[in-house]
C-alpha positions in Angstrom: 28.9 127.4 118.3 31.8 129.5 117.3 33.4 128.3 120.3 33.0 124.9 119.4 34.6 125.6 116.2 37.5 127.1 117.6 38.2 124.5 120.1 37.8 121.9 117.1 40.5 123.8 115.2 42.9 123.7 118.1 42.6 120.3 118.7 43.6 119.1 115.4 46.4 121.9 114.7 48.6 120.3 112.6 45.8 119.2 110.2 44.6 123.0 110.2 48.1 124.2 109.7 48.4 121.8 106.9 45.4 122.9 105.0 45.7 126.7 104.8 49.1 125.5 103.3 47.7 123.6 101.0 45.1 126.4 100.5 47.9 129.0 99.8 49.8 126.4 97.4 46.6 125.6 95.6 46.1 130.0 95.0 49.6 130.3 94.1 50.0 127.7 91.4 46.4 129.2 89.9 47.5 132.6 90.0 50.7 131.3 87.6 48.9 129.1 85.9 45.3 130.4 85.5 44.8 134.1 85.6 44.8 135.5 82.4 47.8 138.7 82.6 46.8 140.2 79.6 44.9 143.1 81.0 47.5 143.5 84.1 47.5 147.0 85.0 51.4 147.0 86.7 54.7 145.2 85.8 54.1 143.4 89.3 51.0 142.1 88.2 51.7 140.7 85.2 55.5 139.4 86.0 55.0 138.4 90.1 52.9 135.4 90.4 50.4 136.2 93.5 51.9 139.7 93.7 48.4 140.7 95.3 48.2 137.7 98.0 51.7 138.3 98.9 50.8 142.5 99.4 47.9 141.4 101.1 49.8 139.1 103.9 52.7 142.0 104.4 50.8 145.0 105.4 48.4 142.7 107.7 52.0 141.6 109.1 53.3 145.3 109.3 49.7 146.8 110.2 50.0 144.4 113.4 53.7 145.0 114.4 52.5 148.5 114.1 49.2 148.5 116.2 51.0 146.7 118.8 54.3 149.2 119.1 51.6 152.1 118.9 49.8 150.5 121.7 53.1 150.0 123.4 54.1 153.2 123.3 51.3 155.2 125.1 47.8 154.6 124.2 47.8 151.8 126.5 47.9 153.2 130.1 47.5 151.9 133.3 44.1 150.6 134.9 44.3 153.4 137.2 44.8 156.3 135.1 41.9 158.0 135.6 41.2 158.0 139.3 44.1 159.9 140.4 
């Protein structure tokens, strides 16, 4: 089922592509215009409109360049490393 799903998505990229945009641009104008900053804990918070969102997306970005060079660089080993 999840297959399906996937496939679906694929097919009609564009119109996937286009609706996380819209997603993102929906949570970015409602994190300016309705989230109350009154009770912000940091300067970022209240003076960075979707500070969090944006936080969020760069240390998934960094954690995967990361996991991949890590991987890269020696915990990924041959298929063969074992029998010899």
């Amino acid at each position: 089922m999840i297959i399906n799903f996937i496939d679906y998505l694929k097919e009609r990229l564009q119109t996937t592509k286009s609706f996380f945009y819209i997603g993102i641009a929906v949570m970015l104008v409602w994190s300016v215009v309705g989230v109350d900053k009154h009770h912000a804990h940091t300067w970022v918070e209240a003076h960075i409109p979707g500070f969090w969102s944006l936080f969020g997306l760069l240390s998934c970005v960094v954690l995967i360049y990361f996991a991949g060079w890590f991987g890269k660089s020696g915990v990924m080993t041959r298929e063969d490393y074992y029998d010899n």
